[in-house]
C-alpha positions as CSV (number, residue, x, y, z in Angstrom):
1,X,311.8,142.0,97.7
2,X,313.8,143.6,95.2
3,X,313.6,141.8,92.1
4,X,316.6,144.1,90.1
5,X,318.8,142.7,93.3
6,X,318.3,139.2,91.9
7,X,317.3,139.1,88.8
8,X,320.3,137.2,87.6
9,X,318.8,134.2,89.4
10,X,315.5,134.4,87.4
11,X,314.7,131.1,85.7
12,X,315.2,131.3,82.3
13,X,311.9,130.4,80.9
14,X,309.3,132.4,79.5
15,X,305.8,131.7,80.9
16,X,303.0,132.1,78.2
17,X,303.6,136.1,76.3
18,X,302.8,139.2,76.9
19,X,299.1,139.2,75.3
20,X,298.5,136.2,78.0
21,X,301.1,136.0,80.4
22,X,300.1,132.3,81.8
23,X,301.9,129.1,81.0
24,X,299.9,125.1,82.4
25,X,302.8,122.5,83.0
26,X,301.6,119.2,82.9
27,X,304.3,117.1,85.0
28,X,304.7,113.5,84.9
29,X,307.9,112.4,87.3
30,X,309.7,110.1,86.6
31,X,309.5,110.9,82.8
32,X,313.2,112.4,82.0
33,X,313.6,114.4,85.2
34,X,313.2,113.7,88.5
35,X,313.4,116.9,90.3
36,X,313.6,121.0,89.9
37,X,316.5,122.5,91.0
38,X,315.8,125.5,93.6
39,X,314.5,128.4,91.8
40,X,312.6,131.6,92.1
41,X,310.3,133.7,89.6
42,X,308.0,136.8,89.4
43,X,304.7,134.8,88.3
44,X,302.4,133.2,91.1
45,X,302.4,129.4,90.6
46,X,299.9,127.2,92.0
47,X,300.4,123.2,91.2
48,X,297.5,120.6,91.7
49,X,298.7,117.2,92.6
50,X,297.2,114.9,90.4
51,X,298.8,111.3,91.4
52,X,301.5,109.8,93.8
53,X,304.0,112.2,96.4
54,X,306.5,114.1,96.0
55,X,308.5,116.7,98.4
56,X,308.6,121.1,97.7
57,X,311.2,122.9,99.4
58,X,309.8,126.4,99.7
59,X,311.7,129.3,101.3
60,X,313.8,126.0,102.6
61,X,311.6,123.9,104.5
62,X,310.4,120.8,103.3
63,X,306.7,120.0,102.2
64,X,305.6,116.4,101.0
65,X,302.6,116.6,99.1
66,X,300.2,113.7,97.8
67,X,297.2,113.3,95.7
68,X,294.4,116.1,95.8
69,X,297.2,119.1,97.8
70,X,297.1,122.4,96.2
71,X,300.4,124.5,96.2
72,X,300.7,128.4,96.6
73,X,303.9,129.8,95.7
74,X,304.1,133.7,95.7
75,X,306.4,135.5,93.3
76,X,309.4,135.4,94.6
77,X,309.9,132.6,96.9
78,X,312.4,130.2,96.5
79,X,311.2,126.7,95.3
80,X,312.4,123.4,94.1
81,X,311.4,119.6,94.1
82,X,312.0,116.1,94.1
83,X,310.5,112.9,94.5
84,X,309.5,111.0,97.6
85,X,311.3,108.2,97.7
86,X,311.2,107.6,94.1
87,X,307.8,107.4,94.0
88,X,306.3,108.1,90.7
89,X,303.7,111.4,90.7
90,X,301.7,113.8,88.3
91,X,300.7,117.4,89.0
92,X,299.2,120.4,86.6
93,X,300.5,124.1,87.4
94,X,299.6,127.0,86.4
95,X,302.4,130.0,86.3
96,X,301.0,133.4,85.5
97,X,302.1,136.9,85.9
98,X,299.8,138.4,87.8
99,X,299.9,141.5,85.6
100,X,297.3,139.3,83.5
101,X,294.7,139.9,85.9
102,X,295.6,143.9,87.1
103,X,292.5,146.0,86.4
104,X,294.4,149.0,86.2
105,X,294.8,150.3,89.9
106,X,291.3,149.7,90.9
107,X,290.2,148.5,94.8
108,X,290.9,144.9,93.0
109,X,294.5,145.7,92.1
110,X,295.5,147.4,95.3
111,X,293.7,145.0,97.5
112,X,294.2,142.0,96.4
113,X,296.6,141.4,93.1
114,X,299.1,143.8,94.6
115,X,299.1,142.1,97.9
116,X,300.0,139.0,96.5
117,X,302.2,140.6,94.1
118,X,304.2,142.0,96.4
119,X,304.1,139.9,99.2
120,X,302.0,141.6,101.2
121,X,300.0,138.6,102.0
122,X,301.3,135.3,101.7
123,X,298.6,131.8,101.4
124,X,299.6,128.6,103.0
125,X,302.2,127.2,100.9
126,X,300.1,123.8,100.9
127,X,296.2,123.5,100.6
128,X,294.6,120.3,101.4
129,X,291.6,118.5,100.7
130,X,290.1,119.3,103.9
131,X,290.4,122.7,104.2
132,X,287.6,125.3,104.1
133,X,286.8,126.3,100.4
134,X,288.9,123.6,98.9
135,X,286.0,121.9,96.6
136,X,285.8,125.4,94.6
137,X,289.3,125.9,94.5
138,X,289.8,122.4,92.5
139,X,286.5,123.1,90.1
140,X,287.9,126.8,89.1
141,X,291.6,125.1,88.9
142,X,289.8,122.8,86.5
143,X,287.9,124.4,84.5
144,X,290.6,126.9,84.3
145,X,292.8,124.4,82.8
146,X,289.6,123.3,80.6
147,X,289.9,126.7,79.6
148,X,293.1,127.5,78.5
149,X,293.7,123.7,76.8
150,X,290.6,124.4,74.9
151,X,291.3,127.8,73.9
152,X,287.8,128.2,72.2
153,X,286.1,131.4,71.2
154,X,286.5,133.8,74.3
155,X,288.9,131.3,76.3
156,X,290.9,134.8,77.7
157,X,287.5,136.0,79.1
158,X,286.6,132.7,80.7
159,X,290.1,132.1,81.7
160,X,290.4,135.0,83.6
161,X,286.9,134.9,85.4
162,X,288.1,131.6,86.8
163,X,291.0,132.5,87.9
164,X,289.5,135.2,89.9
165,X,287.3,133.2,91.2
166,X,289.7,130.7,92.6
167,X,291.6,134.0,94.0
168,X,288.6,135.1,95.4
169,X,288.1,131.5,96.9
170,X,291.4,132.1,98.7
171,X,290.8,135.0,100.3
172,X,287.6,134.6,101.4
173,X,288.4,131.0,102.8
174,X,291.7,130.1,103.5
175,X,293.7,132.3,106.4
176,X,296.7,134.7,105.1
177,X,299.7,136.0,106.7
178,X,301.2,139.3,106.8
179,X,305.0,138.6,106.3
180,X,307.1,140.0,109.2
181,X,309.4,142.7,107.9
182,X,312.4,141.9,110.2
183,X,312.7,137.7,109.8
184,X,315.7,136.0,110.2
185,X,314.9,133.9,107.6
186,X,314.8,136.5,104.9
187,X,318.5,136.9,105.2
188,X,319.2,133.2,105.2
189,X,317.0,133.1,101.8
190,X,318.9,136.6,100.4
191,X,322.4,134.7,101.6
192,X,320.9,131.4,99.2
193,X,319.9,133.7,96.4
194,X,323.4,135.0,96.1
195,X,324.9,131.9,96.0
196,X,323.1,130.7,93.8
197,X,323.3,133.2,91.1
198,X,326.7,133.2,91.6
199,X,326.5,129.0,90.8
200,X,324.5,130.4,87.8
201,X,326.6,132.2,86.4
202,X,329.6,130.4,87.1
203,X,329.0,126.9,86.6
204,X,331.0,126.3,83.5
205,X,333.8,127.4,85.5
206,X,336.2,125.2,88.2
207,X,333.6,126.3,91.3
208,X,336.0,125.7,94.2
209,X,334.4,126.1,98.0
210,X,336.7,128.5,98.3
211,X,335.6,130.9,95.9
212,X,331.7,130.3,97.2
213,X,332.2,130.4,100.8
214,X,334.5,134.1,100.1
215,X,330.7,135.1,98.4
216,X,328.9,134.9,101.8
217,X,332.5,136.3,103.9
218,X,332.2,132.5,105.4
219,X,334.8,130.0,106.4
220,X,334.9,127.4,104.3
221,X,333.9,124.7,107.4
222,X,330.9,127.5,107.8
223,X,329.4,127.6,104.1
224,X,329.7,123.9,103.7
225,X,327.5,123.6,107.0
226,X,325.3,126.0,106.0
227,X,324.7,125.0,102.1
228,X,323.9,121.2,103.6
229,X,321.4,122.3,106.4
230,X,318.9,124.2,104.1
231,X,319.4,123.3,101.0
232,X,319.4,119.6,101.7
233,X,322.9,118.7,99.6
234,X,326.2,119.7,100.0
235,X,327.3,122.3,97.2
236,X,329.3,119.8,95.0
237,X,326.0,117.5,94.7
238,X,323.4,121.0,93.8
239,X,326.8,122.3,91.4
240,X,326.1,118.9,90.0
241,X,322.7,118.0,89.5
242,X,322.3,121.6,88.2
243,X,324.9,121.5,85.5
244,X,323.1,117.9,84.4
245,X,319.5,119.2,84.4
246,X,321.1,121.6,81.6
247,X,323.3,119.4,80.0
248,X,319.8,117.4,79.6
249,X,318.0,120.4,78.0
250,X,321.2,120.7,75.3
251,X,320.9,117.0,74.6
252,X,317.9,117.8,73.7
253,X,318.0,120.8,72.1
254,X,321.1,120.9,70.2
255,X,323.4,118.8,67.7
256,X,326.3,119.1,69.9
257,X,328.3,116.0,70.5
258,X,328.4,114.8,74.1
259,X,331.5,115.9,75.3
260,X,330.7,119.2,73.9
261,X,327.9,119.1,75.7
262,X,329.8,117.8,79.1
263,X,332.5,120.8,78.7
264,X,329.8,123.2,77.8
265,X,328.3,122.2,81.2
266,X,331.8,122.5,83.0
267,X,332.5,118.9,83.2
268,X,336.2,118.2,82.2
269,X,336.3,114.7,82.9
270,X,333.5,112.5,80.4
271,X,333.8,109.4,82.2
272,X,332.2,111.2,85.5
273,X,330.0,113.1,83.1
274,X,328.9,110.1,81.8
275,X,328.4,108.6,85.8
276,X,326.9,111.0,86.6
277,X,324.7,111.4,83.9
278,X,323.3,107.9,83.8
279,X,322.8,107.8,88.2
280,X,320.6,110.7,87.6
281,X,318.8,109.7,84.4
282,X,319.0,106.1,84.5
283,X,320.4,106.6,80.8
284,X,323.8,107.2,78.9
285,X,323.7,110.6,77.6
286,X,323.5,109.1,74.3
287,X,320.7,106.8,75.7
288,X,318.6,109.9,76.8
289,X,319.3,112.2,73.5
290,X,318.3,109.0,71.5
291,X,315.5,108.1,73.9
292,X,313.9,112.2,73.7
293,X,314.6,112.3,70.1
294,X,312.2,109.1,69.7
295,X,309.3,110.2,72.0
296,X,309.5,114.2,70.3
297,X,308.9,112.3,66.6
C-alpha cells in the first residue's frame, strides 16, 4: 500500500522519536473517551487486554475482545474502537515503527521485519489465550512493558531483545497469511481511506452528503448505504463523534473558550455542541475541561 497516496489520513500523533521509535498506551475506557475513531498508521501495534470487552473494527469487520486477547494490527490497516455495551475495559499497547528493529537489510530484515512492514504477511488480527505460543507472547509483552516503563541502564537493548522474541514467538507459532493481491476488499478500504481524509481535512467545513458521495462518483442513496454498512454509523454520526473527540483534545489543551472551541470544530450551533458534547462525555464541555484540568494537577 502506498503510504504517499494516503498520507493525509495519517493520525496525527507521534509515537515515541526517532532514537526509539516505540510509544506504550495504557487505556483505561471509560476514563474521558470511550472510543477511537477509525484510523490508520505506519507503526505495528499490538494491544493486550488487560480487563473487561470491548469491540476493534479492523479492515471493517468487527472483533470483540475480552480479558487475556492479544491484538495484531499491521501498518497500515484501518482500525478503530469502542466499547461493548458500555462495559468498562483496560488494555496496554505498544506502537512501534518497525524501523526500530531493522538490522540493516540482513536475512532478519528481508524475512521477517519487511514482511510485516510491508504487508507481506499478515498475523491474525486477534490472539487468544488458547492459542499455540500464547504464554511467551504475554511474558515478552510484559517484560517488554517492564522494560520500557523502567527504562534502567540498557532498557533499549533489553527492550529490543524482547520484542524480537515475541516476533519470533509469532512466526514460529501462530499461522500467517499471504494477502491476496487482487481483494475486493482492498478497494472498499482505499474507497474508506479517501473519504475519510477528505472528512479530515474538511471537517471544519459545512460537510454536505453531497459533496462526500461526488468523492466516491456515488449517488447520494449509494454512499449513505455504503458509509452505514462498514463503517457501522451513518456519516453525520462518524462527522460528529470525530469533530468531538478533537474538540475534547482542545478543551484540553488550549485556553480557548467553548464556543471557540465548537466553531473551531465546525459546529455552528452551541446548543447541539453542547448535546452533543455531554451524550458523548457524560459532561458539559465546561464539565469535562474543569474535570481534565483537576485530574492533570
Amino acid at each position: 500500500m502506498n503510504i504517499q497516496e494516503y498520507g493525509k489520513l495519517h493520525e496525527n500523533k507521534k509515537h515515541g522519536n526517532y532514537l526509539l521509535p516505540i510509544k506504550l498506551y495504557q487505556m483505561k475506557v471509560p476514563d474521558y473517551f470511550t472510543d477511537i475513531n477509525i484510523h490508520w498508521h505506519e507503526e505495528l501495534e499490538i494491544v493486550l487486554i488487560k480487563r473487561g470487552k470491548c469491540t476493534f473494527h479492523i479492515d471493517l469487520k468487527p472483533y470483540t475482545v475480552t480479558e487475556g486477547d492479544f491484538l495484531i494490527l499491521n501498518p497500515y490497516v484501518l482500525h478503530s474502537c469502542s466499547q461493548y455495551k458500555q462495559e468498562e475495559y483496560e488494555a496496554d499497547t505498544f506502537v512501534l515503527n518497525l524501523s526500530m528493529l531493522d538490522t540493516n537489510h540482513d536475512s532478519c530484515s528481508i524475512k521477517f521485519i519487511n514482511s510485516i512492514a510491508e504487508n507481506k504477511v499478515i498475523f491474525p488480527f486477534v490472539i487468544r489465550p488458547d492459542t499455540p505460543g500464547y504464554s511467551l507472547l504475554k511474558e515478552y509483552f510484559l517484560k517488554s512493558k517492564n522494560a520500557y516503563a523502567g527504562k534502567q541502564k540498557g532498557f533499549e537493548l533489553e527492550l529490543k531483545a524482547y520484542l524480537y522474541l515475541f516476533l519470533h514467538t509469532l512466526f514460529t507459532n501462530i499461522p500467517v497469511e499471504t494477502p491476496d493481491p487482487v481483494n475486493v476488499d482492498d478497494v472498499v478500504t482505499d474507497k474508506i481511506k479517501i473519504i475519510l481524509r477528505y472528512i479530515k481535512d474538511n471537517y471544519t467545513e459545512q460537510l454536505t452528503v453531497k459533496d462526500m458521495a461526488e468523492q466516491l462518483n456515488f449517488s447520494e442513496y449509494h454512499f449513505m448505504r455504503f458509509f452505514k454498512k462498514y463503517l457501522g454509523v451513518t456519516c453525520i454520526e462518524y462527522i460528529n463523534n470525530y469533530r468531538l473527540d478533537i474538540a475534547a483534545k482542545k478543551l484540553c489543551m488550549t485556553n480557548h473558550s467553548i464556543m471557540e472551541v465548537a466553531l473551531e470544530t465546525g459546529f455552528n450551533n452551541i446548543s447541539y455542541f453542547n448535546k452533543l458534547f455531554k451524550e458523548k462525555f457524560k459532561l458539559t464541555p465546561k464539565e469535562f475541561r474543569v474535570s481534565v484540568t483537576t485530574k492533570i494537577n
